[in-house]
C-alpha positions in Angstrom: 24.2 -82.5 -2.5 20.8 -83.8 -2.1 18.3 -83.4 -5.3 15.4 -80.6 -5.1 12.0 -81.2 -5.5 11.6 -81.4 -9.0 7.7 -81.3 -9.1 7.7 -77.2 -7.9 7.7 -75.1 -10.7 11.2 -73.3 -11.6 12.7 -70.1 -13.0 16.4 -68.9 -13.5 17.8 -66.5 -15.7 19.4 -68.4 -18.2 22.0 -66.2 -19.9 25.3 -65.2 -18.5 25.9 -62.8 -15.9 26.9 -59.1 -17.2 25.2 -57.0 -20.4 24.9 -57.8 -23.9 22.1 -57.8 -26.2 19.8 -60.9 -25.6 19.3 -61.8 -22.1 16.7 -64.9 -21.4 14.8 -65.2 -18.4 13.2 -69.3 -18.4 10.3 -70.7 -16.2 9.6 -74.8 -16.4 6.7 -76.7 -14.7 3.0 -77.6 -15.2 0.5 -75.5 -17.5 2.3 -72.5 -17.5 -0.3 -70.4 -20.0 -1.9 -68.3 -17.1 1.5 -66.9 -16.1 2.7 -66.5 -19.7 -0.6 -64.6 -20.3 0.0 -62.6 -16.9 3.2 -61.5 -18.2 2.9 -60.5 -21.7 -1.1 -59.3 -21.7 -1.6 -62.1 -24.7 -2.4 -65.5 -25.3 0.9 -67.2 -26.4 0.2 -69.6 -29.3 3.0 -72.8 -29.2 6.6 -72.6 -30.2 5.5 -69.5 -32.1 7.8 -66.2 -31.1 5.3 -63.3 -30.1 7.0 -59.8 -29.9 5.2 -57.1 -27.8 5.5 -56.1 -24.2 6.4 -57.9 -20.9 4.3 -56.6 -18.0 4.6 -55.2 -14.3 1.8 -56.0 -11.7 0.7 -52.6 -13.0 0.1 -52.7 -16.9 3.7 -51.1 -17.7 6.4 -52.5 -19.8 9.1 -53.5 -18.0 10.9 -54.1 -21.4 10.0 -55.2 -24.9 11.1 -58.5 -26.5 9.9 -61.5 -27.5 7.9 -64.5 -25.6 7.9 -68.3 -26.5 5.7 -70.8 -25.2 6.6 -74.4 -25.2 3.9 -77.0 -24.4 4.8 -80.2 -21.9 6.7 -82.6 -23.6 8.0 -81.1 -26.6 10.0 -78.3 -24.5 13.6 -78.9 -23.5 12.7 -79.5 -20.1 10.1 -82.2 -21.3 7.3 -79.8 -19.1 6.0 -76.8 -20.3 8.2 -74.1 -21.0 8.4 -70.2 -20.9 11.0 -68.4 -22.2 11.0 -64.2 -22.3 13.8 -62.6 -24.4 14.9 -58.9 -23.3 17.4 -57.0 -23.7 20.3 -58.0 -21.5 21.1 -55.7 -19.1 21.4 -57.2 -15.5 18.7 -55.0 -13.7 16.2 -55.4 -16.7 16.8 -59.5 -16.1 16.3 -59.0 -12.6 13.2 -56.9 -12.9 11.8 -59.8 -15.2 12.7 -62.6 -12.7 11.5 -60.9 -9.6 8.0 -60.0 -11.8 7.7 -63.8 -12.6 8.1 -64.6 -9.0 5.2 -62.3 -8.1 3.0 -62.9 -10.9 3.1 -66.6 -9.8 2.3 -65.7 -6.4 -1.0 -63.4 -7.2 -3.8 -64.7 -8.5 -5.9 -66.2 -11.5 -9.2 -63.0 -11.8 -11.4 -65.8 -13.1 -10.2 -68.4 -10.7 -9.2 -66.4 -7.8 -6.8 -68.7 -7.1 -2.6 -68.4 -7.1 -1.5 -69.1 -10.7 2.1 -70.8 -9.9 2.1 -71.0 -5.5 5.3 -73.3 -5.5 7.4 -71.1 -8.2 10.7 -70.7 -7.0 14.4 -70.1 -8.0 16.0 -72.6 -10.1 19.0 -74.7 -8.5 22.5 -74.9 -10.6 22.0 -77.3 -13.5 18.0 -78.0 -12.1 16.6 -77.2 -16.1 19.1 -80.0 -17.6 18.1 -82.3 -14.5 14.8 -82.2 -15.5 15.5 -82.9 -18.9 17.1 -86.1 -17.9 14.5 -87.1 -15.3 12.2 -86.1 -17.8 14.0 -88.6 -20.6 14.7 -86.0 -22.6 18.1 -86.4 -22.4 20.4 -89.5 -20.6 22.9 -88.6 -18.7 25.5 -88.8 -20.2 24.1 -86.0 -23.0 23.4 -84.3 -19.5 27.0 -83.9 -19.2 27.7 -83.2 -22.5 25.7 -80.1 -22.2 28.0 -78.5 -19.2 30.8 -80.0 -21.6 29.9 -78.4 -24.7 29.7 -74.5 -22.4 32.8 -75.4 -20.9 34.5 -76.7 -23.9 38.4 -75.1 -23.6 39.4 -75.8 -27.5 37.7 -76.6 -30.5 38.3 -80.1 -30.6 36.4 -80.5 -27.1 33.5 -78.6 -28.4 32.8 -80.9 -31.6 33.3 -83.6 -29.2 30.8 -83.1 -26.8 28.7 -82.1 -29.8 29.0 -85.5 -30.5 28.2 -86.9 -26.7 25.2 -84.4 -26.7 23.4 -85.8 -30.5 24.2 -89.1 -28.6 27.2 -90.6 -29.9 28.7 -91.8 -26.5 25.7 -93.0 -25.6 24.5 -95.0 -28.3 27.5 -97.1 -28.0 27.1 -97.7 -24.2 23.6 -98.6 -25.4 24.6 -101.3 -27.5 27.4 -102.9 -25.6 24.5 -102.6 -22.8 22.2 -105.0 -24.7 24.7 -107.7 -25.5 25.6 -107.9 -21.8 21.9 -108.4 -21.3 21.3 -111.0 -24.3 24.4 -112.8 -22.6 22.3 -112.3 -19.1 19.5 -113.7 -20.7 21.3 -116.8 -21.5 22.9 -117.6 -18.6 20.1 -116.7 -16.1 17.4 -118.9 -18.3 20.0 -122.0 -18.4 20.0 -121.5 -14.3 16.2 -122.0 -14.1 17.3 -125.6 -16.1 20.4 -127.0 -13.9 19.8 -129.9 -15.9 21.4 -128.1 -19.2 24.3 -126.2 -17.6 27.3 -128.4 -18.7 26.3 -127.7 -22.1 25.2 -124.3 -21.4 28.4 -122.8 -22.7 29.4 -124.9 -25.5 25.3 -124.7 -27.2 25.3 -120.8 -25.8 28.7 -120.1 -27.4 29.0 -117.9 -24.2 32.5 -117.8 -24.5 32.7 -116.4 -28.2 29.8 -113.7 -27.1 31.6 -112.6 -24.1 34.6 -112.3 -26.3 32.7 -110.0 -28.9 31.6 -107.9 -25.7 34.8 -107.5 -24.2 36.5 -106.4 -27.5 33.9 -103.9 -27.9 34.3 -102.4 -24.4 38.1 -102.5 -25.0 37.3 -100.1 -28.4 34.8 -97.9 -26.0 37.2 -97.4 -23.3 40.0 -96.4 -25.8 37.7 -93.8 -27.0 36.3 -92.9 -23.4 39.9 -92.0 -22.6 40.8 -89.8 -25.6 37.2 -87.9 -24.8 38.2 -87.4 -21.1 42.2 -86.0 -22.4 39.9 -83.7 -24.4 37.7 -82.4 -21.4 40.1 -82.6 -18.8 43.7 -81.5 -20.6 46.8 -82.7 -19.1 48.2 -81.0 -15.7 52.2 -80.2 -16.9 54.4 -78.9 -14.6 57.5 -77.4 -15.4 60.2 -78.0 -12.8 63.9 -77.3 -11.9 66.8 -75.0 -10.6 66.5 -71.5 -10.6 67.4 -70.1 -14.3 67.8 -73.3 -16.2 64.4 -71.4 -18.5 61.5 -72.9 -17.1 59.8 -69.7 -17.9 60.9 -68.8 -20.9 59.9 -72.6 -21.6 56.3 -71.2 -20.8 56.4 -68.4 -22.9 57.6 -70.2 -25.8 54.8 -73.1 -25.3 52.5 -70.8 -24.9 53.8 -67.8 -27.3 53.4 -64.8 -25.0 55.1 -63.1 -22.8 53.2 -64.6 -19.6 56.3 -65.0 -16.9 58.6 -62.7 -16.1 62.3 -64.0 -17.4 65.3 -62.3 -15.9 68.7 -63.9 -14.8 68.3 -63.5 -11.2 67.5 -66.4 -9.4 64.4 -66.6 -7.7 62.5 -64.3 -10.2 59.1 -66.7 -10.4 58.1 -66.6 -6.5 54.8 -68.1 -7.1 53.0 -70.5 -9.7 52.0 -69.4 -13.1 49.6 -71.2 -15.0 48.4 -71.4 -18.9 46.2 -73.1 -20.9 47.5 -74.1 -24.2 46.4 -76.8 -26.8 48.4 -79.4 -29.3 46.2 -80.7 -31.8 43.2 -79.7 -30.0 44.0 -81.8 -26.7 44.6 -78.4 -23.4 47.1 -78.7 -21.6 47.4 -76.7 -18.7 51.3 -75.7 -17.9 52.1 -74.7 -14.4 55.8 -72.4 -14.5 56.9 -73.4 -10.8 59.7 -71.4 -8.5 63.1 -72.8 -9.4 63.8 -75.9 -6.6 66.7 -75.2 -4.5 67.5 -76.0 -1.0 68.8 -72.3 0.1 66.1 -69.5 -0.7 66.5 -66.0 -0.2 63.5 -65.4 2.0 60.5 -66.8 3.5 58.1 -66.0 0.2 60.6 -67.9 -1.9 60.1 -70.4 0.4 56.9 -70.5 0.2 57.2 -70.8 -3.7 59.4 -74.1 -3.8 56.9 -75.3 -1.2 54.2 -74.6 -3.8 56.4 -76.1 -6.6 56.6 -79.2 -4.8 53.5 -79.3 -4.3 52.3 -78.8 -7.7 54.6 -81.7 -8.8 52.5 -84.1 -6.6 49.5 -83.5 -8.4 50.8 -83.1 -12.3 49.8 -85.6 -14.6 53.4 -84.7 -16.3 56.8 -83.2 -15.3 58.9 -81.9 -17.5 62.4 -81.8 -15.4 64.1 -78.8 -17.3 68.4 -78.7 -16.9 70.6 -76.6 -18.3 72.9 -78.0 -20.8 75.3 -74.4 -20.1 76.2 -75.9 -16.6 76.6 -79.4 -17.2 80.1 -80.4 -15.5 79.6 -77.7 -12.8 79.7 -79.3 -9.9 77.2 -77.9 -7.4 74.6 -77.9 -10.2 75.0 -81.6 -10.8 74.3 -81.8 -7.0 71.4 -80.0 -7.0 70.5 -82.2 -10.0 71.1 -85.0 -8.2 69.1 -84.2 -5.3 65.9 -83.2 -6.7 65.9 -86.0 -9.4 66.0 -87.9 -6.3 63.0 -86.9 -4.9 61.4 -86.9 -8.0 61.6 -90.3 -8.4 60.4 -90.9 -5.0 56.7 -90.3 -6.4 56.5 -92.1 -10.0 59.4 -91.9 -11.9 57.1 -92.4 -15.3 55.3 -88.8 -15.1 58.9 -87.1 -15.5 60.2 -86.0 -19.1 63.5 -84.7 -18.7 64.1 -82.0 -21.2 67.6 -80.2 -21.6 67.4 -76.6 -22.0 69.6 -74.0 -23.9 70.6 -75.7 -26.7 71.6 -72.8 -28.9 74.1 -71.7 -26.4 75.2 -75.1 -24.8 76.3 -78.7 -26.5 73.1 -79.8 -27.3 75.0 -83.2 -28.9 76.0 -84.0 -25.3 72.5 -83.9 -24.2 72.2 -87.4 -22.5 70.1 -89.8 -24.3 67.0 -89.7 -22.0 65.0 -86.6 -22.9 64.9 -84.0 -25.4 67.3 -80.9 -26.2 66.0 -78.0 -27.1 66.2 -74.3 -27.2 63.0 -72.1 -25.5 64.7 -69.0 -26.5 64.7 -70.0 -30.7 61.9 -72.2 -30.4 64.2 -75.4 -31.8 62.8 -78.8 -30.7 59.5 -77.7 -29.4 57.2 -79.8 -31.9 59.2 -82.8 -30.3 58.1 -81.7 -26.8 55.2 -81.2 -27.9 54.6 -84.6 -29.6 56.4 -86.6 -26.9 54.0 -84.6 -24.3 50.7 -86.1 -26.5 52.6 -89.6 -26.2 52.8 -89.3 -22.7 49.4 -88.5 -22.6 48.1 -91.4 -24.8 46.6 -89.2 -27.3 45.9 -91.2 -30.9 46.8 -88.0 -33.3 43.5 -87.2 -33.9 39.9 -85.7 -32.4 38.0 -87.1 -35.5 34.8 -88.6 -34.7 35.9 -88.4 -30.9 33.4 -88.1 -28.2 33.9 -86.2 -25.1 33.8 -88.4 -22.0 34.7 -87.6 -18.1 36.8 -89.8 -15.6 33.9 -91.2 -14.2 32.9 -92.7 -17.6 36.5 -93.7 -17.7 35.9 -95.3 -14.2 32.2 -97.3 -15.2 33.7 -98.8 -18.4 36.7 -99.8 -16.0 35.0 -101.7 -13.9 32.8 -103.4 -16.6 36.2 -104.7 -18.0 37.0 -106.0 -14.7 33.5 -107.9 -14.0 33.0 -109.5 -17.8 37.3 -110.3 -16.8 36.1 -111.8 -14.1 33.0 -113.6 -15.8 35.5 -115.1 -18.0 37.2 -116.7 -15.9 34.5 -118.3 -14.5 33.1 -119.6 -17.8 37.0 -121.0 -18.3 36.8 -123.4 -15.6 36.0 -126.7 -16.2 32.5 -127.1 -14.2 31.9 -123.7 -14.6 29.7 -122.1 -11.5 27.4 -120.1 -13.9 25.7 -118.3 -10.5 29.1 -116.6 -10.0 29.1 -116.4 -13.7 25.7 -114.5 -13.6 26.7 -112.1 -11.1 29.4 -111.0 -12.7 27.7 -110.1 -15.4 24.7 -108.1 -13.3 28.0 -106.1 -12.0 29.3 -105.4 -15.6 25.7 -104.4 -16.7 24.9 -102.0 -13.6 28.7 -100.6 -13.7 27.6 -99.5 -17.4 24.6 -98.3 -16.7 25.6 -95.8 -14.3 26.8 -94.2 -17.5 23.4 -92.8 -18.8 21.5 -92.7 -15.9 19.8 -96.2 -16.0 21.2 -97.2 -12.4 22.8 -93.9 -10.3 21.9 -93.1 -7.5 20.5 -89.8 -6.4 23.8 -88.7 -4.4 25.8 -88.6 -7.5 22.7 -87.0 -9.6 23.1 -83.7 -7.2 27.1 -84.1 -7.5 26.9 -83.8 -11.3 24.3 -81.2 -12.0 25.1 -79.1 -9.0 27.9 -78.4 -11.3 26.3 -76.9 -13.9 25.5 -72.8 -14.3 22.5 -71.8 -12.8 19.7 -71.6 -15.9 20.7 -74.5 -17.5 
C-alpha cells in the first residue's frame, strides 16, 4: 500500500460505526477557520468547545452539538484541526460528512474563491499518519494507538498505555544514542589510521559495546512479553474423537461454547475462544477429533481443518484419555498421530491426559499433566505450564506493548553489535567492518520509531488502522 498525499486536506468520521450518543465527525489540513465558520455560522475561538448549530448549504441545522477548533501544531494531527460533536446516529454523521465535503468545495463570499478544493476522505489510519509525519507521535506510539483500540485484556491496554506516553520508545531512544556515541568513536579513529591499534584499548570499545548489548538483551526481553500481550498465544487443542477436547474448552474458557456429547465426530468444524491467564489472550482453537476413518465427507473436511490448524498453533495441547489407556486400537491411533505430530516441532506439543476423575490419573505417564475438564482439577497447572511455554515472566507490571516486528528490529540489532564484537575480538581488528556493523545495528533500531522505514512499510502499518484515526 502506497502512502496518500498527505498535503490534501482530510475528513473521516472518527467514531465507530452504529448509534450511540456522541458521534465525531474530524477534518485536518491547512487554516481550516473559513470552513469551521462555514459550518457552524460562528467564529471558533482555539481549543475552546462552542455549542450551537452545525449548518446545511441553506442556513438549517443539520444537528446541534458542539464544535472545537484546534490551531496547527498544537492539534493531534500537528495541522489544524476541526472536530464537530453530534449526536451519533449514522445518517446524522453522514449528513455532517457529506456537508463538509461540500462546504469545502463552494466558495469563500469575500474571496470568491473555494475554501478547502483538495478536501477529501480520509484513508484508514491517515489522521495517526500525520501525527507521526508531523512528529507528533514516533512510530512506535503510532502503533500503540491501534494497540491501545484493539487491546483484547486489561493488561494489553495499560501496556500500550505505556508504548503510547512513550515508554517503549524512550528506551529504543537511549540504547539508540549509545550505538551512536560508539559510532562516533569508531568512525573518528578511521579518519586517524594512525591510532587504530589503540583505538580499542583508549576507546574501551569493548566494555561500551558490552554495556549496549546487555541493555538490548533487557529491551528484547521486554519487547517479547509486550508482543505475548498484543498477539496472545495460538493453542490448539488436538486428539481422538471423545477424549474431551471440548469440554477442555469449555472449562478453559467457562462456558458452554462447544457442543459435548459422546458420539464421535460431534465438533465438525473449528471452534475458537479468546481467554486470558494473568492478562496474557490466548486464543484456543477446539479442533475435530483426528482419526483416520470419518463418517462423511464434512468430517473430513474437519480433521483436514484440524490438521491444519495444528501447523499454524503456537502450542498444542495433545489431549488422551486416561479411560482407554491399554485399549489397543486407541494406543494405535495414539501412536499414529503423535507421529505426525512430531514431524513438525515436537516442542509446541504439551501432552495433557484427560479424565482423571474417572480414570487412574497416577498412571498418567510422566510427560504432561493429568487432569479432569469435567471437575476443573489440574487446570491452574495447565494453565501455568501453558504461560511457561509461552515465555511469559508472571507479571504485566510496567510492561510495554510491543509487535513482532519490534521483536524482529531488536533481533537483528543483537545480531549486528554480535557481529561487531567479534570484529573488535580479533587481534588486528578491521574497524571498517567494525563500523558497518554498527551502522546495521543503529538503522535495524531505528526502524522502530520511524527514524529510518521506508514508505512501503509506513502504508502496511497504518493501513491497518480504523478509518478516523
Amino acid at each position: 500500500m502506497s502512502l496518500p498525499n498527505h498535503q490534501d486536506p482530510i475528513v473521516a468520521i472518527a467514531t465507530a460505526p452504529g448509534r450511540g450518543a456522541v458521534g465525531i465527525v474530524r477534518v485536518s489540513g491547512s487554516d481550516l477557520r473559513s470552513l469551521a465558520t462555514a459550518l457552524t455560522g460562528r467564529a471558533l475561538s482555539p481549543r475552546r468547545a462552542s455549542y450551537g448549530p452545525f449548518r446545511a448549504a441553506d442556513g438549517s441545522a443539520i444537528d446541534q452539538g458542539l464544535a472545537l477548533y484546534f490551531p496547527a501544531p498544537h492539534s493531534y494531527t500537528g495541522e489544524d484541526v476541526l472536530e464537530l460533536q453530534a449526536h451519533g446516529g449514522p445518517v446524522v454523521l453522514q449528513l455532517l460528512l457529506a456537508r463538509c465535503l461540500e462546504a469545502a468545495a463552494a466558495a469563500d463570499p469575500q474571496t470568491s474563491t473555494v475554501l478547502l478544493p483538495r478536501l477529501r476522505l480520509a484513508t484508514p489510519g491517515e489522521l495517526t499518519e500525520r501525527a507521526f509525519l508531523n512528529d507528533k507521535l514516533d512510530l512506535a506510539q503510532a502503533e500503540a494507538v491501534a494497540d491501545l483500540i484493539e487491546a483484547s485484556t486489561e493488561a494489553a491496554a495499560r501496556s500500550a498505555g505505556r508504548s503510547l506516553s512513550g515508554a517503549f520508545s524512550q528506551q529504543v531512544d537511549l540504547l539508540r544514542q549509545r550505538i551512536v556515541n560508539l559510532r562516533l568513536l569508531v568512525e573518528a579513529t578511521l579518519d586517524f589510521p594512525e591510532e587504530e591499534i589503540d583505538f580499542l584499548e583508549k576507546a574501551d570499545a569493548r566494555g561500551q559495546l558490552a554495556t549496549v548489548l546487555r541493555s538490548l538483551a533487557a529491551l528484547l526481553d521486554g519487547a517479547q512479553q509486550g508482543a505475548l500481550l498484543r498477539e496472545g498465544l495460538q493453542v490448539v487443542l488436538a486428539g481422538q474423537p471423545n477424549v474431551g477436547k471440548s469440554s477442555l474448552l469449555n472449562a478453559l474458557a467457562g462456558a458452554e461454547l462447544a457442543i459435548v456429547t459422546p458420539i464421535p465426530g460431534t465438533t465438525r468444524d473449528k471452534v475458537s475462544e479468546t481467554i486470558q491467564i494473568e492478562g496474557v489472550p490466548l486464543h484456543v482453537i477446539d479442533t475435530a477429533g483426528l482419526r483416520d476413518e470419518a463418517n462423511d465427507e464434512v468430517e473430513r473436511i474437519g480433521i483436514a481443518r484440524s490438521w491444519h490448524a495444528i501447523g499454524e498453533a503456537d502450542a498444542v495441547i495433545f489431549l488422551h484419555d486416561l479411560t482407554r489407556r491399554g485399549d489397543a486400537a486407541y494406543e494405535a491411533a495414539e501412536r499414529a498421530i503423535a507421529g505426525r505430530l512430531h514431524v513438525d516441532d515436537p516442542s509446541r506439543i504439551l501432552h495433557v491426559h484427560n479424565k482423571a476423575d474417572a480414570g487412574d490419573a497416577a498412571a498418567a505417564p510422566e510427560l504432561g499433566i493429568a487432569l479432569s475438564a469435567r471437575t476443573g482439577d489440574g487446570l491452574d497447572a495447565l494453565r501455568a505450564e501453558l504461560l511457561r511455554r509461552a515465555g511469559w515472566q508472571g507479571t504485566a507490571e510496567g510492561v510495554f506493548i510491543a509487535r513482532k516486528r519490534h521483536v524482529q528490529a531488536l533481533k537483528r540489532t543483537r545480531e549486528h553489535l554480535l557481529a561487531a564484537e567479534a570484529h573488535a575480538a580479533v587481534a588486528d581488528a578491521a574497524l571498517d567492518l567494525f563500523a558497518e556493523e554498527l551502522r546495521l545495528a543503529h538503522d535495524a533500531l531505528a526502524e522502530i520509531t520511524g527514524a529510518f522505514t521506508s514508505d512501503d512499510l509506513l502504508g502496511e502499518i497504518f493501513g491497518r488502522f480504523c478509518i478516523g484515526k
